[in-house]
N, C-alpha and C positions, 0 to 999 in steps of 0.2 A: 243506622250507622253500624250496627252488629254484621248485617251482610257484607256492607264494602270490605270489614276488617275481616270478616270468613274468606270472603273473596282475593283479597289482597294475598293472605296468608297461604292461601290454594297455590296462588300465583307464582308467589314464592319459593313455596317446598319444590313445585315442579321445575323452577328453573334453575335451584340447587340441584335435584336430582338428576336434573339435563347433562348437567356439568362432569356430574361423577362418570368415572372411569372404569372400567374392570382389567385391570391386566395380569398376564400372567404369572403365575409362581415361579420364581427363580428357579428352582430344584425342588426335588421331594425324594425319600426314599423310594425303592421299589424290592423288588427279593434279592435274595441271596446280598445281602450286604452291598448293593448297588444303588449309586445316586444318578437320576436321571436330572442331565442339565438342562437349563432353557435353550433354545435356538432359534423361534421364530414364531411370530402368530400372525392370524388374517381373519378377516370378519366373514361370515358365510352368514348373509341376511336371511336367506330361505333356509330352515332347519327346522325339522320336527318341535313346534313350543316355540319358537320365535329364533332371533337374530341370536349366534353364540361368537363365540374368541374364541379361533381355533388354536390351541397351543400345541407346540412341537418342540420336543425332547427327546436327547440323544443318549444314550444309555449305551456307555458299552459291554456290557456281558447281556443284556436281554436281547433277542434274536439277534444273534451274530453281528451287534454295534450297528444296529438300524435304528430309527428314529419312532417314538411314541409319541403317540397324541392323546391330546385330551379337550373336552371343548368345555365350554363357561356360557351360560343366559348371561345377555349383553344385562338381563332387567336384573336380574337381581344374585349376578356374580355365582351362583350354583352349578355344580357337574349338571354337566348333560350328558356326558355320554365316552368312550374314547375307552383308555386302559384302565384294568380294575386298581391299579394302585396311586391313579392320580387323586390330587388332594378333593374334597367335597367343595371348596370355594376358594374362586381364585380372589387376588387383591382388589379393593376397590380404594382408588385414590381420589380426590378434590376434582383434579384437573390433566385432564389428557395430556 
């Protein structure tokens, strides 16, 4: 009976963690007293370490009001990679 209930419990944590979300950070500072806004994300399943959330931010005083990126591990919401001032982890919600 102790397996079924290890097993059941397995079951479960994985299809709560199914569930969960990672999205991106509204804003974050960046230099010079500038806030980079959100503007758009997209999944890039092939990525160095696995699937990330590409996020994109617009900043206007960093290059001439171009857009920054930043990407997120879809597994466990963490920087992967992008601009040095994006945050170390993006949001993790319930439900997409």
């Amino acid at each position: 009976m102790f397996t079924s209930r290890s097993i059941m419990f397995a079951l479960l944590s994985f299809l709560a963690s199914a569930n969960a979300c990672v999205k991106c950070p509204a804003k974050f500072n960046v230099e010079h007293d500038d806030v980079a806004t959100y503007v758009s994300e997209r999944t890039i399943p092939q990525y160095p370490g696995g699937p990330v959330i590409l996020c994109s931010y617009y900043s206007a005083k960093l290059y001439g009001g171009d857009l920054v990126h930043c990407a997120y591990y879809t597994s466990n919401s963490q920087f992967g990679g992008g601009f040095d001032s994006c945050p170390t982890r993006a949001t993790v919600t319930d439900h997409c």
